[in-house]
C-alpha positions, 0 to 999 in steps of 0.5 A: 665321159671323156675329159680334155684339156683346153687352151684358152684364147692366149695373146702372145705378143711381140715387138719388132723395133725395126720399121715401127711393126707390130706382132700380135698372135692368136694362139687359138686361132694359129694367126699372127699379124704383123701390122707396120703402123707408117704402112698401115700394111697388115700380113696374116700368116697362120703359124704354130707356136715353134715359128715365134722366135724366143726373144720376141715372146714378151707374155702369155696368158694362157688358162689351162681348164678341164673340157667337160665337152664329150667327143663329137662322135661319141655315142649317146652325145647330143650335141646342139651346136649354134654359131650365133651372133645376135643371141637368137640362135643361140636362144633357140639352142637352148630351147631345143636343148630344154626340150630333149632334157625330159628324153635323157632325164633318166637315162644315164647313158645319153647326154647331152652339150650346148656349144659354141660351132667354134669351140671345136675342131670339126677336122678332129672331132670328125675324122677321129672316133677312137674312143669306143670299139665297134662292138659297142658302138653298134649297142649303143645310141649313135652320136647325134649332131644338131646345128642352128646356124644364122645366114649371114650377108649373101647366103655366106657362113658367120664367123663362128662358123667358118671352122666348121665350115673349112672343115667340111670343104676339107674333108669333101676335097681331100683324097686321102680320106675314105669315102662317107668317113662319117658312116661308121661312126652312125652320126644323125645330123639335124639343121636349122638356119635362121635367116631374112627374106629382107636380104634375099630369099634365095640364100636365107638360110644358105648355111644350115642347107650346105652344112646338111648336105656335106655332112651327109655326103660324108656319110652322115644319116639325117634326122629330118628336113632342113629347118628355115626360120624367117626372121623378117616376117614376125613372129614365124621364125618363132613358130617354124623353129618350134614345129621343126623342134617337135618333129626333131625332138619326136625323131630323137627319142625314137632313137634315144628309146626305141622300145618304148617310141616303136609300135612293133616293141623291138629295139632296133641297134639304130634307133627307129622303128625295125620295120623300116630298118631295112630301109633307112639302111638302103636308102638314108645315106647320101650317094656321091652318084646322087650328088648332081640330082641332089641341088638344094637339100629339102626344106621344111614347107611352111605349109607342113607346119600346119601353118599354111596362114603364113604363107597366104601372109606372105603371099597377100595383097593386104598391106600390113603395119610395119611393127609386130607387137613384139617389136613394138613391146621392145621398142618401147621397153628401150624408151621409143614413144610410138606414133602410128604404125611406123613412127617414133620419138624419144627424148635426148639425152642432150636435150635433159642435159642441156634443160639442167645447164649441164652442156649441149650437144655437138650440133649445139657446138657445130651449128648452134641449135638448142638442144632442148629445143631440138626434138628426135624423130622418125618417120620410118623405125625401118631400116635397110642395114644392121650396122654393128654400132647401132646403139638401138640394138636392131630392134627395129623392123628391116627392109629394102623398099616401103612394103607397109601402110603409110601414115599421113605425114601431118599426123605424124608430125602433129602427135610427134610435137605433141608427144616430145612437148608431153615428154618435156613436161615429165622432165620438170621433175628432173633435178636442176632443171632450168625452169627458164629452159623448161619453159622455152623446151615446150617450142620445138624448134628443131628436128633430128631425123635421126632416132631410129631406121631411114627416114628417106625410106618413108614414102611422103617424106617431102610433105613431112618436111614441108609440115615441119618447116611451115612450125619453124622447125629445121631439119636434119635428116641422116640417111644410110647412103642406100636410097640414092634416088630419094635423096636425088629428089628431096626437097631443100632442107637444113642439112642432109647427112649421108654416113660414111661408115666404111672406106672399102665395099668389104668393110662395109659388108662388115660394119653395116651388114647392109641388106643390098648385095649392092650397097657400095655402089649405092653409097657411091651413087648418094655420095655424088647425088650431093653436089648437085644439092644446093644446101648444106651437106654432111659425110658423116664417119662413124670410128670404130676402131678395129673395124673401120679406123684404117685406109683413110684414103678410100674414106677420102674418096668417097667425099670428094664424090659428094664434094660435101659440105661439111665432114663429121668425125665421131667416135663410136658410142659403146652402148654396153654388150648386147647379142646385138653388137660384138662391140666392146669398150676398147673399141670406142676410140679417145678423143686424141684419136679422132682427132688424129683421123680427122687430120689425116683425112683432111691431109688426105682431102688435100692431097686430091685437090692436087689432082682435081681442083674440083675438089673442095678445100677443108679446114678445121673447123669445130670440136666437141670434146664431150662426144668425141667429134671433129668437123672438117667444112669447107673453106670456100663456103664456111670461112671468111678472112678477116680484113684487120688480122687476117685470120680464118672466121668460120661461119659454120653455126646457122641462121635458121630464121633466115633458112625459114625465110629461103624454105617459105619461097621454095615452097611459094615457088619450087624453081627458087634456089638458095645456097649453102652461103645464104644461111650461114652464122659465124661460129662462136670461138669456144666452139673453134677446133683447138679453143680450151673450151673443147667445145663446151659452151661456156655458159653451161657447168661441166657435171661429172658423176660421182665428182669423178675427175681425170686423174691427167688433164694433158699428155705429151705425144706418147701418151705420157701425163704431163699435167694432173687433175688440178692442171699442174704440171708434173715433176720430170722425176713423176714423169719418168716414173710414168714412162718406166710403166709405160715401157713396161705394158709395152714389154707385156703387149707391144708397142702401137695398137694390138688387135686380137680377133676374140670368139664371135668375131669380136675385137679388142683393143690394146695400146700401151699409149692409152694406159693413163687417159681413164683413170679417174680421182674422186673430188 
């Protein structure tokens, strides 16, 4: 076996102090960014480590450690190689890899590696084969290569990926190599591609097709048919995966242990039978004369895999319940109450907190609901996005359209009331619990349909909302901006939210994963169905940094579409790893941040008006410390100026019996309108941007864990501590101490934020301006 010895990932990092850029360096990858924070301007170049200059290398941090992984090319290597981004392929990896196990048990000759597509250098391992001679290759079990590769948006190749990939591209275009290099070494190759019809069923499993057919063009032999897995039909990627794993693994070991899987008891040097030798030698490579007749490599027939009820599944007029048993079993398993066949609630963790006076929400803060009275529902677990954020961890069904039996809608808004009020009633038992509270929680009194999926997607949405505004119940309905007909034609609620979460189609793709190939034009279009809606509207912008935190001029566009009522800046919520998300703790931004953002973006808004009037002017109008959350309203709807000082009075809380009274003559008569104006409150001032109270209501008692207090309560505006957690103000001399440390991290990482791509697409974050905000005393 042969040992290498790897690199691995090193951020060497260096600053430049002219014009305020940043250098950041993937060794791993050969890419530097230089980023010029006033710009916002990025420029990758690939570069190899003699292009760095000496005086800007500040640190490396690199970890030389002996690769057990053999040479691609090597014989009697099997190596099962997954660019997994969910987890699920990387499962079936090692499934397959469990089921070959019991091949080379006894076998001291035959191994086999489970890695990562982007732990190699395909060029190298492909090209270079010097560790065996002909001789003993041609006596010797070929080098088997098997790649499980997930479909990303519209048939493209996941990140991980994307070496093999450019390698492959490479290797077909470049002149210099000899035709079919890949046939000398004898390679077997096998390809299973997971993927979701929900996307479009013509690039489901596009990946695992392309890298089939270049690899045999290359001159590689196949094992089988190319596997498809669809991951939007229960559990049949399940069963596809495992009946293309037995025919795989029953291939395999005829090549593996030819003499005992050969009906005639010779052992050809290949692999398989010997009396079909002759044949496979003739006919199994893959001919460039061929390659025009060659299209699409062949897929695995769901009707071969003795499953022939799938198709007839997909195929039938039977409308069938939205959640598979397994997806119930998880959903479950994460705290959802199901209701029906495509309902949900679940209990808020604001709404426990507020029961024991440990503080509200931020809609408690921005609009004055109760939050333990507020109830989180759903009359849809489906969506049509799988964004990166999504604390539900996409365990939920997806799809485009409604496909599934609908429930009535008065059912579902009778057990969802029963079973929040049973939920409340399990709550009494949680210590310091407010009885006064408890007690008034047993009357919802609002309605978040926010808790999982798209709402609007449900077919009957309007007489749900009907149902819950005849209890006196509001609602505040979030939509993924992908269904712009069915906010056109919704009825008046108490606020309609769209989210925002990218300023450019291209982050979009990436932050949301949308299943629509025109899911930008899309958002556009619900953003501009806004301004016709007379009620209370929201954009609401999830931040993440790294992802979408950039270009917010493109994020000032989309509202001015909507002309929105009201814009919410929320910070991400990291909800720990999961195979789900790539996202990490760094990527969660401070407070500080958000508000910097929202400033910006307001500035942004401004600078818009300039060139239309049309376009709203916003203000600054609510914070919310607790949940990192900044609201941007609309000075000419929200605000009034008081006659005796002057100043700014907003009115963003909301006066819901007054809403009840305007949506019970709306249902009288559905040609009656009402404004944003009709139903607005004035806004306490501890919830005002900038009160000391950040937002958290004072009648409420702060709770930390563990009596765990913010070493630093205030900074200046390089991040220095200035005040500690008593709220005393430091000494200069403590202050500079602080700052040397401060100058020393950026000596280590740079200055500004330093952005490093990680494997599997994930992005962490570092700025030496945040050092001091996390940490933490005990008292």
């Amino acid at each position: 076996m042969m040992s290498r010895s790897s690199t691995a990932t090193a951020l060497l990092v260096g600053s430049v102090a002219v014009g305020g850029l940043i250098l950041f360096y993937n060794r791993r990858k050969g890419e530097k960014t230089i980023k010029n924070e006033e710009d916002e301007i990025e420029i990758h170049t690939v570069i190899s480590d003699e292009n760095i200059p000496r005086d800007l290398l500040l640190s490396v941090v690199e970890e030389e450690e002996e690769d057990s992984k053999q040479r691609i090319l090597s014989p009697g290597t099997i190596t099962i190689a997954h660019a997994s981004v969910t987890g699920t392929c990387k499962a079936l990896a090692e499934q397959l890899q469990n089921a070959l196990a019991p091949l080379v048990a006894n076998d001291g000759t035959t191994t086999i590696q489970l890695c990562s597509t982007d732990d190699f250098d395909w060029w190298d391992e492909l090209l270079n084969n010097e560790e065996t001679g002909s001789s003993e290759r041609e006596n010797s079990v070929p080098p088997i290569v098997i790649l499980i590769l997930p479909t990303h948006s519209n048939g493209t190749w996941p990140t991980s990926a994307l070496s093999l990939y450019s390698a492959l591209q490479d290797l077909k275009h470049d002149w210099r190599i000899e035709k079919q290099p890949l046939q000398s070494s004898r390679l077997r190759i096998a390809c299973f591609g997971m993927g979701s019809s929900a996307y479009d069923e013509a690039t489901m499993g596009k990946p695992a097709k392309e890298a089939y057919r270049e690899l045999r063009s290359l001159g590689a032999r196949n094992i089988g048919i190319v596997g498809v897995g669809d991951d939007a039909v229960g559990t049949k990627a399940q069963e596809s995966f495992e009946f293309w794993m037995k025919d795989t693994v029953t291939t395999i070991q005829t090549i593996v242990a030819p003499s005992s899987s050969c009906g005639c008891g010779n052992a050809p040097s290949d692999g398989g039978c010997c009396q079909t030798e002759e044949k496979q030698q003739e006919g199994e490579y893959y001919s460039d004369e061929d390659e025009e007749d060659q299209g699409e490599p062949e897929v695995m027939d769901l009707e071969d895999m003795g499953d022939s009820m799938l198709a007839e599944e997909k195929k039938s007029d039977e409308v069938k319940e939205m959640v598979s048993p397994s997806q119930a079993a998880a959903l479950k398993k994460e705290g959802y109450k199901l209701i029906g066949t495509h309902s949900a609630v679940k209990l808020c963790r604001w709404t426990k907190h507020q029961l024991r006076g440990r503080g509200g929400c931020y809609k408690h803060t921005f609009y004055g609901i109760t939050s333990y009275q507020c109830m989180e529902a759903t009359p849809s677990l489906a969506c049509a996005n799988k964004c990166v954020f999504c604390w539900r961890h996409h365990k939920n069904p997806v799809g485009k359209e409604w496909k599934w039996k609908t429930d009535d809608p008065h059912f579902i808004v009778d057990q969802a009331v029963k079973t929040h009020v049973s939920m409340i009633k399990e709550a009494k038992g949680i210590p310091g619990v407010r009885m006064d509270r408890w007690q008034e929680a047993h009357t919802v009194r609002h309605c978040a349909l926010s808790l999982v999926g798209e709402p609007i997607m449900y077919p009957r949405i309007d007489e749900l909302l009907s149902d819950l505004h005849n209890r006196k119940i509001s609602t505040f309905l979030v939509t993924n901006g992908q269904h712009p007909q069915a906010i056109e034609s919704l009825r008046p609620i108490t606020q309609l939210y769209v989210s925002v979460d990218a300023p450019t189609p291209e982050s979009l793709i990436a932050i949301d994963r949308p299943l629509f190939s025109d899911a930008w034009d899309r958002l556009k279009q619900s953003l501009s169905s806004l301004k016709a809606k007379g009620q209370r509207t929201v954009a609401r912008l999830t931040v993440v940094k790294g992802w979408n935190s950039d270009e917010v001029e493109g994020y000032a566009k989309l509202i001015a579409l909507g002309h929105t009522s009201l814009v919410e800046v929320k910070g991400v919520t990291f909800c720990g790893k999961s195979d789900a998300s790539n996202l990490n703790m760094s990527n969660t931004p401070w407070h500080h941040e958000v508000v910097t953002l929202t400033v910006n973006l307001r500035d942004e808004l401004a600078k818009l008006r300039e060139q239309d009037d049309q376009i709203p002017e916003y203000g600054l109008a609510c914070e919310h410390k607790h949940s990192c959350s900044v609201l941007l309203a609309r000075v000419d709807q929200f605000s009034e100026t008081n006659p005796a000082t002057g100043e700014r009075v907003w009115k963003t809380w909301i006066d819901y019996d007054k809403f009840h009274e305007l949506a019970m003559q709306y249902a009288q008569d559905p040609s009656f309108t009402f404004a944003v104006e009709d139903y607005t409150a004035e806004t306490p001032a501890w919830a005002l941007f900038g009160a000391t109270e950040e937002g958290f209501d004072p009648t409420d008692t702060r709770h930390r864990k563990k009596k765990k207090h913010p070493k630093y309560t205030k900074f200046d505006e390089n991040g220095i501590p200035t005040h500690d957690h008593n709220d005393k103000e430091l000494s200069v001399e403590e202050r500079g101490k602080l700052s040397e440390l401060m100058e020393q991290r950026k000596r280590e990482i740079g200055s500004g934020t330093v952005v490093t791509e990680l494997k599997g697409g994930e992005k962490e974050i570092q700025d030496a301006s945040l050092m001091f905000r996390g940490l933490v005393v005990v008292k």
